[in-house]
N, CA, C and O atoms as a Tripos MOL2 file, in Angstrom:
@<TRIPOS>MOLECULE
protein
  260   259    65     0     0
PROTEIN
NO_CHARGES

@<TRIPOS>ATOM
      1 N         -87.6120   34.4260  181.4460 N.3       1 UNK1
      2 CA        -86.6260   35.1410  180.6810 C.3       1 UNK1
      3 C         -86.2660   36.4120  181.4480 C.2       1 UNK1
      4 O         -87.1290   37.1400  181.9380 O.2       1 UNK1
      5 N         -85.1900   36.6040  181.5160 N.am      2 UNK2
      6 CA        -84.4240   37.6610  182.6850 C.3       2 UNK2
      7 C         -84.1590   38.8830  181.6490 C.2       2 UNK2
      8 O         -82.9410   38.9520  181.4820 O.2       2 UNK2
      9 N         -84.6760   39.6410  181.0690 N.am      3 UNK3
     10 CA        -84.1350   41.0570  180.4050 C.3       3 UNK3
     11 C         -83.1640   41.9540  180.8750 C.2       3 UNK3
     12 O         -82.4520   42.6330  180.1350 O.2       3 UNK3
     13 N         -83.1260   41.9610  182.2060 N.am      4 UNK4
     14 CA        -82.0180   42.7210  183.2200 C.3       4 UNK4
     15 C         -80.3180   41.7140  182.5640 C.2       4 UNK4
     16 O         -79.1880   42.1830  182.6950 O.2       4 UNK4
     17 N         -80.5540   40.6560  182.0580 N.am      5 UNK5
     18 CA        -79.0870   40.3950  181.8620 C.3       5 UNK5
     19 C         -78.8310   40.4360  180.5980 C.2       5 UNK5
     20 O         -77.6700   40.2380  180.2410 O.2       5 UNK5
     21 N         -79.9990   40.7420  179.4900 N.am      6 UNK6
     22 CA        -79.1370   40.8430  178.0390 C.3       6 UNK6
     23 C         -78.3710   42.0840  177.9640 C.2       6 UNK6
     24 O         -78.4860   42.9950  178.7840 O.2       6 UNK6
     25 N         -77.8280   42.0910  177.2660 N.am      7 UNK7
     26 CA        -76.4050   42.9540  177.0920 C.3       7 UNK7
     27 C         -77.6430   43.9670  175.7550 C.2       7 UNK7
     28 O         -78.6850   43.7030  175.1550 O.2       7 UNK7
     29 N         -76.5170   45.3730  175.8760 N.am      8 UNK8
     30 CA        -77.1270   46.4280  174.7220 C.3       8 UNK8
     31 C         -77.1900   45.8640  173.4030 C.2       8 UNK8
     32 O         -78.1830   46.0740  172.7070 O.2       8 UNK8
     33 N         -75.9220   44.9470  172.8580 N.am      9 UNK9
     34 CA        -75.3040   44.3310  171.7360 C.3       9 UNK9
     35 C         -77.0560   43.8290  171.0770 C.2       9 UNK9
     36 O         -77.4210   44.0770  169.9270 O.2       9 UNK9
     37 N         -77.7170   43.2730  171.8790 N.am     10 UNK10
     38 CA        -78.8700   42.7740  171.2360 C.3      10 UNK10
     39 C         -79.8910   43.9190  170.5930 C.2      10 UNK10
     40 O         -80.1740   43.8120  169.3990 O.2      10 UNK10
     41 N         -80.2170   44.5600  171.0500 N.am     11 UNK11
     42 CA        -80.2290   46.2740  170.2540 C.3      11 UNK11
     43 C         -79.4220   46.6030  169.0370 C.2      11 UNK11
     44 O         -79.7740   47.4670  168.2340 O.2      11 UNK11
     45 N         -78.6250   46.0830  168.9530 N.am     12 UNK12
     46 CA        -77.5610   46.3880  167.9290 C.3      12 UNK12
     47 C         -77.4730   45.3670  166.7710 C.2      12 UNK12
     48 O         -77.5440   45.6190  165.5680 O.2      12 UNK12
     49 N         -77.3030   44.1520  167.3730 N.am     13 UNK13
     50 CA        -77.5000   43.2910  166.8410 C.3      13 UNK13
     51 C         -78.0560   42.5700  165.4870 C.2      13 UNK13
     52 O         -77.6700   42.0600  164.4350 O.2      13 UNK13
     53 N         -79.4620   42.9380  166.3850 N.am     14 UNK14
     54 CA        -80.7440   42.1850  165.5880 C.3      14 UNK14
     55 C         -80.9190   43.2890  164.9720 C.2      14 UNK14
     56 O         -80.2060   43.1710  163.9760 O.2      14 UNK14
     57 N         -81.4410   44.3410  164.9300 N.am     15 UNK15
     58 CA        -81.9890   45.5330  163.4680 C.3      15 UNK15
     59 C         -80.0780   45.4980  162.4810 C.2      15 UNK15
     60 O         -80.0590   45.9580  161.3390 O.2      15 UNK15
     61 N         -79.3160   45.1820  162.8270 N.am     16 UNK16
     62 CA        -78.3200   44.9080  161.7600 C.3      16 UNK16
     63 C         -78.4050   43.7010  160.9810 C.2      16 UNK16
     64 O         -78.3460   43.7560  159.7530 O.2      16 UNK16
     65 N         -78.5740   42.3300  161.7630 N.am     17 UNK17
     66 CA        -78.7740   41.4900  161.0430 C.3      17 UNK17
     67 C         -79.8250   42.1370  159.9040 C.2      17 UNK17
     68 O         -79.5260   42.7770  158.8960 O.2      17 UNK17
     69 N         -81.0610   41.7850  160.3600 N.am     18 UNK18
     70 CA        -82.1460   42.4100  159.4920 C.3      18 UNK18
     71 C         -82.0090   43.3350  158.3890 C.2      18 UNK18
     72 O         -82.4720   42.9740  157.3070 O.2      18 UNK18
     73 N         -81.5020   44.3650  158.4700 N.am     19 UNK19
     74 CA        -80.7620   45.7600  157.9820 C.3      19 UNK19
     75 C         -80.2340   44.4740  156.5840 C.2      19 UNK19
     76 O         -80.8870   44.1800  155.5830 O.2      19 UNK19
     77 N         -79.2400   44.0840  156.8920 N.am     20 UNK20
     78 CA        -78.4100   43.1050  155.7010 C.3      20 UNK20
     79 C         -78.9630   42.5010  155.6170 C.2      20 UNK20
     80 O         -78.9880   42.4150  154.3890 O.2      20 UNK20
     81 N         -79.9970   41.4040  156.1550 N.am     21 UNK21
     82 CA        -80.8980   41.0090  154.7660 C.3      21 UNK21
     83 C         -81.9560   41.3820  153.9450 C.2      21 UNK21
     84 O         -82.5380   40.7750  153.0460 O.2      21 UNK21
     85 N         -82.0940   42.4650  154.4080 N.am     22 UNK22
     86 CA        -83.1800   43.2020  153.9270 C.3      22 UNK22
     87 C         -82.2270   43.8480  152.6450 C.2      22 UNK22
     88 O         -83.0440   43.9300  151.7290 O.2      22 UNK22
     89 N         -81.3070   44.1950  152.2830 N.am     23 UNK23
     90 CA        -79.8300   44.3410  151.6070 C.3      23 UNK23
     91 C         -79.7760   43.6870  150.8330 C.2      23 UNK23
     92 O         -79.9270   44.1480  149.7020 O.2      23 UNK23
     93 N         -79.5450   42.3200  150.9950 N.am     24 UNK24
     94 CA        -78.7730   41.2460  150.1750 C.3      24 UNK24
     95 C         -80.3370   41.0180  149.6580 C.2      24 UNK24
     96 O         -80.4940   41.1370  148.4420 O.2      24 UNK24
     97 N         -81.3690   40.7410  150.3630 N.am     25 UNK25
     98 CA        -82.4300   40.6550  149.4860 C.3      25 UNK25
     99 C         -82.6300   41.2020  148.0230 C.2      25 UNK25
    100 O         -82.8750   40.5320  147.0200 O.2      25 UNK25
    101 N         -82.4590   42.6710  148.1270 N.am     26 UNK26
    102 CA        -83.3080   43.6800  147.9080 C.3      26 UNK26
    103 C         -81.8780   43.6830  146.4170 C.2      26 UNK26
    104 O         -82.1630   44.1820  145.3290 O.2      26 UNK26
    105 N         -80.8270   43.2190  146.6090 N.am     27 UNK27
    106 CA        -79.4900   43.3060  145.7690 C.3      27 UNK27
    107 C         -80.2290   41.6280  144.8990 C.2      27 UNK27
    108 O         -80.4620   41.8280  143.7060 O.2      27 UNK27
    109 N         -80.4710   40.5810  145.2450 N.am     28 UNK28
    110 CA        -80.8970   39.3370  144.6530 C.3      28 UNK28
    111 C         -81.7830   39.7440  143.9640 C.2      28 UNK28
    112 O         -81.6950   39.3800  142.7910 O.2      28 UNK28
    113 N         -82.9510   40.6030  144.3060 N.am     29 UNK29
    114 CA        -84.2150   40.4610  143.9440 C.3      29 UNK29
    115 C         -84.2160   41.0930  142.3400 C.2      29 UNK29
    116 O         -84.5550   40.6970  141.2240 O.2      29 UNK29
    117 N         -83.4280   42.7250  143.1430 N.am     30 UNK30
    118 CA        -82.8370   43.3130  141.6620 C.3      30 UNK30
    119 C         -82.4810   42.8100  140.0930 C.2      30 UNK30
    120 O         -82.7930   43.2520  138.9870 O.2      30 UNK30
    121 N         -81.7790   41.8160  140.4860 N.am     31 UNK31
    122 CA        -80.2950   41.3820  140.1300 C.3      31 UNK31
    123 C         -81.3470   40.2680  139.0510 C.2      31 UNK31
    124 O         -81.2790   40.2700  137.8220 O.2      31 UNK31
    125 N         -82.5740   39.0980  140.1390 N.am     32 UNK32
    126 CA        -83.5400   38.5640  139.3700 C.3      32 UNK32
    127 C         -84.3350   39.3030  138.4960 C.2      32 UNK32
    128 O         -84.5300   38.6530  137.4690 O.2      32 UNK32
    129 N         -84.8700   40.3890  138.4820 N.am     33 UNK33
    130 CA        -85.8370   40.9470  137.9510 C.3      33 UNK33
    131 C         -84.9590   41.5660  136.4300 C.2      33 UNK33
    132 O         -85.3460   41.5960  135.2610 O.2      33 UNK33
    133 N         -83.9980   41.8940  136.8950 N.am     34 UNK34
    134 CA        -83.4640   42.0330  135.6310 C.3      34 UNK34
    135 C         -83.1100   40.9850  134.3280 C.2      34 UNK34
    136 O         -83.0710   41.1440  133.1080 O.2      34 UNK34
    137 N         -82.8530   39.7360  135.3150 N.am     35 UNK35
    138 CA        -82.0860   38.7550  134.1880 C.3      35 UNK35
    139 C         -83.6730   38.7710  133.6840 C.2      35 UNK35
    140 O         -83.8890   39.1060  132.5190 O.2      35 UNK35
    141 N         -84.6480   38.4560  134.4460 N.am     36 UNK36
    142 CA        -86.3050   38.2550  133.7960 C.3      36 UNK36
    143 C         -86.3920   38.9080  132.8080 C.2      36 UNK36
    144 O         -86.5660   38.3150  131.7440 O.2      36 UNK36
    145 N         -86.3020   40.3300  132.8330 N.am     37 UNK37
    146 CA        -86.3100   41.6250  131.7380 C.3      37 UNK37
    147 C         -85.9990   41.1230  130.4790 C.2      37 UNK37
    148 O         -86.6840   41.1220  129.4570 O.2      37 UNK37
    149 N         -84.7470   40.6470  130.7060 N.am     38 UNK38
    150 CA        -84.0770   40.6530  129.4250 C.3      38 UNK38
    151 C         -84.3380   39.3490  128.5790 C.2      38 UNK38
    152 O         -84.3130   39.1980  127.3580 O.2      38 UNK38
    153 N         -84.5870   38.4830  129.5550 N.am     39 UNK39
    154 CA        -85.1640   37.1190  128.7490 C.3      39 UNK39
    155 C         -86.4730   37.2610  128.4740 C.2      39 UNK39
    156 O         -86.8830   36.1760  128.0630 O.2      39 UNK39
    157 N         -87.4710   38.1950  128.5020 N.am     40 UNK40
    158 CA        -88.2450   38.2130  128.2370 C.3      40 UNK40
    159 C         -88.4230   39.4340  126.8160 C.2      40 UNK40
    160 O         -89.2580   39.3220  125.9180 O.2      40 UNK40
    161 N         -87.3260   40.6360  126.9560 N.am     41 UNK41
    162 CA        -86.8060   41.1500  125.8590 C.3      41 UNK41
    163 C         -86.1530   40.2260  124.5170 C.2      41 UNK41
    164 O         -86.3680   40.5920  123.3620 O.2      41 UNK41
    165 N         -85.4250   39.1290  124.7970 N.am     42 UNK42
    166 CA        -84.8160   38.4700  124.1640 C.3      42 UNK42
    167 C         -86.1140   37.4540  122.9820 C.2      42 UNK42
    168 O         -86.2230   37.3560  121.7600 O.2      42 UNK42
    169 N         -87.0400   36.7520  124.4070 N.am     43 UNK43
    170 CA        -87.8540   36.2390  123.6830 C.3      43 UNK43
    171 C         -88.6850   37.0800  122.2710 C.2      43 UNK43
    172 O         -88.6260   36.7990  121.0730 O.2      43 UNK43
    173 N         -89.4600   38.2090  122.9910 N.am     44 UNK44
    174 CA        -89.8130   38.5260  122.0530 C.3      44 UNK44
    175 C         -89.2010   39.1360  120.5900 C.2      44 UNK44
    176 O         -89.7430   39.2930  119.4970 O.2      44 UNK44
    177 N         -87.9650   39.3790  121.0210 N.am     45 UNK45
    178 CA        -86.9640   39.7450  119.5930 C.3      45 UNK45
    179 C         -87.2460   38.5470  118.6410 C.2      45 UNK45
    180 O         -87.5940   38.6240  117.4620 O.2      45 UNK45
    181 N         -86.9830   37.1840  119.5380 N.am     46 UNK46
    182 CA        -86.9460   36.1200  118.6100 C.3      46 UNK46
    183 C         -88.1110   35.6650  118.1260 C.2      46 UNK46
    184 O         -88.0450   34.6920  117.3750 O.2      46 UNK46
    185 N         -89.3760   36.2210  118.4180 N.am     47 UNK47
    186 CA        -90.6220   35.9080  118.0990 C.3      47 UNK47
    187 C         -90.7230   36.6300  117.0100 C.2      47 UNK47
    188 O         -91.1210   36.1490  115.9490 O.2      47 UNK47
    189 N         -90.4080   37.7400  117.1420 N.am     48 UNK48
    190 CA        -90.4900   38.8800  115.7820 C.3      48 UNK48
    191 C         -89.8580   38.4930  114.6950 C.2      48 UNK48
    192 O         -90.4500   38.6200  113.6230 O.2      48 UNK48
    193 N         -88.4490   37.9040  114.7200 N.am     49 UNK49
    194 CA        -87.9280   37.3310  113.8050 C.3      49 UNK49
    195 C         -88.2700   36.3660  113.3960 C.2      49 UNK49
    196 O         -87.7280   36.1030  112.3220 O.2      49 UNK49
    197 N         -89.2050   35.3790  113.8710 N.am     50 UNK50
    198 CA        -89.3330   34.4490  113.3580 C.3      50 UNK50
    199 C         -91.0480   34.6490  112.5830 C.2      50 UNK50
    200 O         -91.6940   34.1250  111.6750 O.2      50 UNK50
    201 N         -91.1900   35.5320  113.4100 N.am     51 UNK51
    202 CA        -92.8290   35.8870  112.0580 C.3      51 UNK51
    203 C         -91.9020   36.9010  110.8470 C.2      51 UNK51
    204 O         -92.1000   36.9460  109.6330 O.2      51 UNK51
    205 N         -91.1110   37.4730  111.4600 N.am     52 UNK52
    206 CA        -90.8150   38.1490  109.5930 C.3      52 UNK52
    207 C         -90.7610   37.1380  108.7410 C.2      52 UNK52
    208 O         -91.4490   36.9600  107.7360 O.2      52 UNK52
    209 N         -89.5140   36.1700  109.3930 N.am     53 UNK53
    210 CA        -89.0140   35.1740  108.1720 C.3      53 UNK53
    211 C         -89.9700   34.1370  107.9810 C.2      53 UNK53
    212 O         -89.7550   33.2610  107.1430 O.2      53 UNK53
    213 N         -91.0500   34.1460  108.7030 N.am     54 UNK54
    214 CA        -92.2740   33.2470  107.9770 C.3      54 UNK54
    215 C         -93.4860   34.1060  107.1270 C.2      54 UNK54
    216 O         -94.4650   33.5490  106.6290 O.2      54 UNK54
    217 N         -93.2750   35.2750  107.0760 N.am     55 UNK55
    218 CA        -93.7400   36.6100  106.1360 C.3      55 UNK55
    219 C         -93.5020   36.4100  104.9090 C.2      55 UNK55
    220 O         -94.2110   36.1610  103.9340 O.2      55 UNK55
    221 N         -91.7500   36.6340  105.1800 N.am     56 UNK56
    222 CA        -91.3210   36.5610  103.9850 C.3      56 UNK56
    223 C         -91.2090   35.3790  102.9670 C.2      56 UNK56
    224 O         -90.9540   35.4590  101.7650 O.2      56 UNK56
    225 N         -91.5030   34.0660  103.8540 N.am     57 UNK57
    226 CA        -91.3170   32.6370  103.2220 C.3      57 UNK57
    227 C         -92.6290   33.0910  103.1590 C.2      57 UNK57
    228 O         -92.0890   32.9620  102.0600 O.2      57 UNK57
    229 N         -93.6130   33.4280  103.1670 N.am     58 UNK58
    230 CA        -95.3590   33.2120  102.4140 C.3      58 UNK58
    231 C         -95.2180   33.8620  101.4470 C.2      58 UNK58
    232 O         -95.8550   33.3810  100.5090 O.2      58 UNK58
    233 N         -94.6260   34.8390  101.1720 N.am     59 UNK59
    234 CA        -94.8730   35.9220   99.7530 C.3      59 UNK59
    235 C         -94.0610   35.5720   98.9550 C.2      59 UNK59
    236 O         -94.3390   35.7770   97.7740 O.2      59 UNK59
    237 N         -92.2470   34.6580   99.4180 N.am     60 UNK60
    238 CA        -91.7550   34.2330   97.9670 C.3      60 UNK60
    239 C         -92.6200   32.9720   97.4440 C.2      60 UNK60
    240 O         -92.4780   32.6000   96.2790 O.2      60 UNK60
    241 N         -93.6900   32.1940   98.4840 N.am     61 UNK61
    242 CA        -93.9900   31.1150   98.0440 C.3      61 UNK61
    243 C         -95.4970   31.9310   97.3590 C.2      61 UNK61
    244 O         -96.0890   31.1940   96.5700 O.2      61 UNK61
    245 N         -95.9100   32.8050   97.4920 N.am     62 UNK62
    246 CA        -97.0550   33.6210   96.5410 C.3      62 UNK62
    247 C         -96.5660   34.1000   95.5170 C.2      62 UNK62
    248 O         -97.2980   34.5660   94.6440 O.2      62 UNK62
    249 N         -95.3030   34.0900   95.4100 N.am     63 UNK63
    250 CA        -94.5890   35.1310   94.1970 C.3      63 UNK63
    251 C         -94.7350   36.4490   94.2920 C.2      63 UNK63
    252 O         -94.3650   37.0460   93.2820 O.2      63 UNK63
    253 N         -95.2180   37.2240   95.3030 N.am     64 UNK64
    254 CA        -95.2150   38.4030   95.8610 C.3      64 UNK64
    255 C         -93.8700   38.9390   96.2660 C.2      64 UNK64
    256 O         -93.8260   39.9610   96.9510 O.2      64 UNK64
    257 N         -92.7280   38.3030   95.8800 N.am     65 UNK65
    258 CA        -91.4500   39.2240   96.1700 C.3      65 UNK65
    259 C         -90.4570   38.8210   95.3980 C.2      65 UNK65
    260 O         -89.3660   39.3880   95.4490 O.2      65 UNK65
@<TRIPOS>BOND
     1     1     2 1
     2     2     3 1
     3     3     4 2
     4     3     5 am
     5     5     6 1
     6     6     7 1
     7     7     8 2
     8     7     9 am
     9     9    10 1
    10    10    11 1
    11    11    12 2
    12    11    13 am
    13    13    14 1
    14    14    15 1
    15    15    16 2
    16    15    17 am
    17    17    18 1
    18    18    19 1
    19    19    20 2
    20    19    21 am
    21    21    22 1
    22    22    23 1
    23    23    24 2
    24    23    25 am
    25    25    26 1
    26    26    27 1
    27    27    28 2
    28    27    29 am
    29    29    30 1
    30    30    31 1
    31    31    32 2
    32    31    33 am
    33    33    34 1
    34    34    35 1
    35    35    36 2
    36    35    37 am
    37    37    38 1
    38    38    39 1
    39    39    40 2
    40    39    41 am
    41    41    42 1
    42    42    43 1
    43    43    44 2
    44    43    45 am
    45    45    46 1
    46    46    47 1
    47    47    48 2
    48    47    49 am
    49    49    50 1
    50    50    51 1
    51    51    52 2
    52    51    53 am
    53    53    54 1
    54    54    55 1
    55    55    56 2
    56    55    57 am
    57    57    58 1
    58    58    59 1
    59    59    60 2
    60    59    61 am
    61    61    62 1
    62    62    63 1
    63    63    64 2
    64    63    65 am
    65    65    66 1
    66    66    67 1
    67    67    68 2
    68    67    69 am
    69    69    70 1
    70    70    71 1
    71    71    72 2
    72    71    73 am
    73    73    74 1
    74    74    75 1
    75    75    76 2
    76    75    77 am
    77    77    78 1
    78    78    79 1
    79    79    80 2
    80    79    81 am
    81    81    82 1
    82    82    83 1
    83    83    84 2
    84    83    85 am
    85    85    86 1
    86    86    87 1
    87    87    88 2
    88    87    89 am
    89    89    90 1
    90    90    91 1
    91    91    92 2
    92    91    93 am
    93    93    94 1
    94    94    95 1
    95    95    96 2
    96    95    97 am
    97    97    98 1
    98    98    99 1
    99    99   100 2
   100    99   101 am
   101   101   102 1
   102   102   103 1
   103   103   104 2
   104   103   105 am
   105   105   106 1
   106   106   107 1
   107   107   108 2
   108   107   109 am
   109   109   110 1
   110   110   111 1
   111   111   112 2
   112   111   113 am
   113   113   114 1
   114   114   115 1
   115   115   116 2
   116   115   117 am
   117   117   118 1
   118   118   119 1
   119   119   120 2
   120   119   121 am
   121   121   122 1
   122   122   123 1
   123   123   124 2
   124   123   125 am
   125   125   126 1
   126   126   127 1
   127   127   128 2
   128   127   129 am
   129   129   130 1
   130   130   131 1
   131   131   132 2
   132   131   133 am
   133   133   134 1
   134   134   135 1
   135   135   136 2
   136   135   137 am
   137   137   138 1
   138   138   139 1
   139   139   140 2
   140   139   141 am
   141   141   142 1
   142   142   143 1
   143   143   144 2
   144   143   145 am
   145   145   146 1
   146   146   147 1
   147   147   148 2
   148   147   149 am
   149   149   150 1
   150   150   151 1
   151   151   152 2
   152   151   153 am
   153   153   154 1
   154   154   155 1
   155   155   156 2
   156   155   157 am
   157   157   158 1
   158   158   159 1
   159   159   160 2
   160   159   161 am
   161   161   162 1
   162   162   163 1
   163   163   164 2
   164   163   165 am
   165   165   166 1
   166   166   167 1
   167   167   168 2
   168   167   169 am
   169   169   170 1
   170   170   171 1
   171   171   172 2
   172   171   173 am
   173   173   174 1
   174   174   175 1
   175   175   176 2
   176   175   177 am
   177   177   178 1
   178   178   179 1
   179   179   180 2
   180   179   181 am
   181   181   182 1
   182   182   183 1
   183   183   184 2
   184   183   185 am
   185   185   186 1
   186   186   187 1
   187   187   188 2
   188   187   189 am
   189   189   190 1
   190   190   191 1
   191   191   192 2
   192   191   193 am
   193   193   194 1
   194   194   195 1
   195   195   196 2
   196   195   197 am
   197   197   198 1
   198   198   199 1
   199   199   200 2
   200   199   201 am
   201   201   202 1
   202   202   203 1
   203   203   204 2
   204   203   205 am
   205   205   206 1
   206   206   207 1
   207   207   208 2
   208   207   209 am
   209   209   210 1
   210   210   211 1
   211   211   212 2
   212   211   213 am
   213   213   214 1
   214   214   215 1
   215   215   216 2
   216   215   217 am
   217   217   218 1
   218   218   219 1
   219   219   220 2
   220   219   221 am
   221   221   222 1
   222   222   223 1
   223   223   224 2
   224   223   225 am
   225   225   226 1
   226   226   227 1
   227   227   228 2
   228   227   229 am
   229   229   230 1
   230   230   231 1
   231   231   232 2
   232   231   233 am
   233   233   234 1
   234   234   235 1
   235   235   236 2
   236   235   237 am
   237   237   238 1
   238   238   239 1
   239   239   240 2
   240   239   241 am
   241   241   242 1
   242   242   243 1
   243   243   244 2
   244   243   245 am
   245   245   246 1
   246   246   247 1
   247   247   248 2
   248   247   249 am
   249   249   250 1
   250   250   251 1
   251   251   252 2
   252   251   253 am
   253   253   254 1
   254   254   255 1
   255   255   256 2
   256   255   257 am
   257   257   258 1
   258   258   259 1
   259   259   260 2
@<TRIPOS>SUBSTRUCTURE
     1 UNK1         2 RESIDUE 1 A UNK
     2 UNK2         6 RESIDUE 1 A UNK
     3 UNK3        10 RESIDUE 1 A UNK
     4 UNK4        14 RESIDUE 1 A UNK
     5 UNK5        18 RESIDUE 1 A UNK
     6 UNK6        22 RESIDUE 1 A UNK
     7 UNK7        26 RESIDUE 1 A UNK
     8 UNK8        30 RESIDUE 1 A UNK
     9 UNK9        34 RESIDUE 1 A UNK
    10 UNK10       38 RESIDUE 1 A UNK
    11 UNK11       42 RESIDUE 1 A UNK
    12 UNK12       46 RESIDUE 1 A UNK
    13 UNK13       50 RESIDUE 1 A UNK
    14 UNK14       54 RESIDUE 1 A UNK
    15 UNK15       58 RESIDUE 1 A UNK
    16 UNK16       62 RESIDUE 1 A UNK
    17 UNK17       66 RESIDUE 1 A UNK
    18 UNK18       70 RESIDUE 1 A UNK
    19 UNK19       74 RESIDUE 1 A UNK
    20 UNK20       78 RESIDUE 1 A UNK
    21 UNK21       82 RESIDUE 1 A UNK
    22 UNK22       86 RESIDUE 1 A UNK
    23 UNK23       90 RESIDUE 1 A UNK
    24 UNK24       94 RESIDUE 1 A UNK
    25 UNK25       98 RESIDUE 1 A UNK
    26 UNK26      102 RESIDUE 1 A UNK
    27 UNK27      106 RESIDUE 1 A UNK
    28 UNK28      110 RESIDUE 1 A UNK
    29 UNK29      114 RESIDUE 1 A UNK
    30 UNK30      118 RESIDUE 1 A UNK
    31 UNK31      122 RESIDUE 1 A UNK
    32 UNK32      126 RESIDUE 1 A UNK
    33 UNK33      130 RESIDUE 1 A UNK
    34 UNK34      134 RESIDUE 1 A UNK
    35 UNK35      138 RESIDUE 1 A UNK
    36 UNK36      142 RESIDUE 1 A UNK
    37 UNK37      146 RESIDUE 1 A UNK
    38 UNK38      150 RESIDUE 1 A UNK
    39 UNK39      154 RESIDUE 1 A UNK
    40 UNK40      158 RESIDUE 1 A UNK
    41 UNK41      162 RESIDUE 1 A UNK
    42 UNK42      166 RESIDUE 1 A UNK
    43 UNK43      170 RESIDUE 1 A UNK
    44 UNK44      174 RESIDUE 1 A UNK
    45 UNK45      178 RESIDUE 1 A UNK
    46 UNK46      182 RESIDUE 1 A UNK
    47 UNK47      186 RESIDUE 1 A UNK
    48 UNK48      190 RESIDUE 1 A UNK
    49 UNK49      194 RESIDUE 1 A UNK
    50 UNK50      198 RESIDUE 1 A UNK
    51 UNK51      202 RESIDUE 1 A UNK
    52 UNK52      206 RESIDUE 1 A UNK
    53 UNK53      210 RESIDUE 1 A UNK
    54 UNK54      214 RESIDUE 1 A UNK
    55 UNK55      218 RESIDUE 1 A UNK
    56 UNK56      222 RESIDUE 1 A UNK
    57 UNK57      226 RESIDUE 1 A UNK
    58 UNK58      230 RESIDUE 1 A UNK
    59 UNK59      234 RESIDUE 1 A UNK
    60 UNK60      238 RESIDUE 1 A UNK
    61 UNK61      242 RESIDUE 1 A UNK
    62 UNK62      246 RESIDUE 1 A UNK
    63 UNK63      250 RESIDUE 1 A UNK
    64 UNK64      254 RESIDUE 1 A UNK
    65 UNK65      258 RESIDUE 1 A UNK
């Protein structure tokens, strides 16, 4: 391998490539962690709701309400 003939461009190059995917990564990864957040916010909303309304179906079926 001859180093005397690569051009500067490869210096330039390669830490840019890298640079942008380290970027577009870091923009995906975000972007995942959030939708996670919220489906995991979402779930538990719907968990909560569904023990109230099985709360409340035990106490009209006790006559407690």
């Amino acid at each position: 391998m001859d180093f005397s003939q690569m051009s500067s461009a490869h210096f330039v190059l390669i830490p840019g490539v890298l640079l942008i995917g380290i970027v577009v990564g870091w923009i995906l990864g975000s972007r995942a962690a959030a939708d996670a957040y919220q489906a995991e916010l979402k779930r538990r909303e719907e968990r909560a709701a569904r023990s109230a309304a099985r709360d409340v179906a035990r106490d009209v079926a006790r006559g407690e309400h």
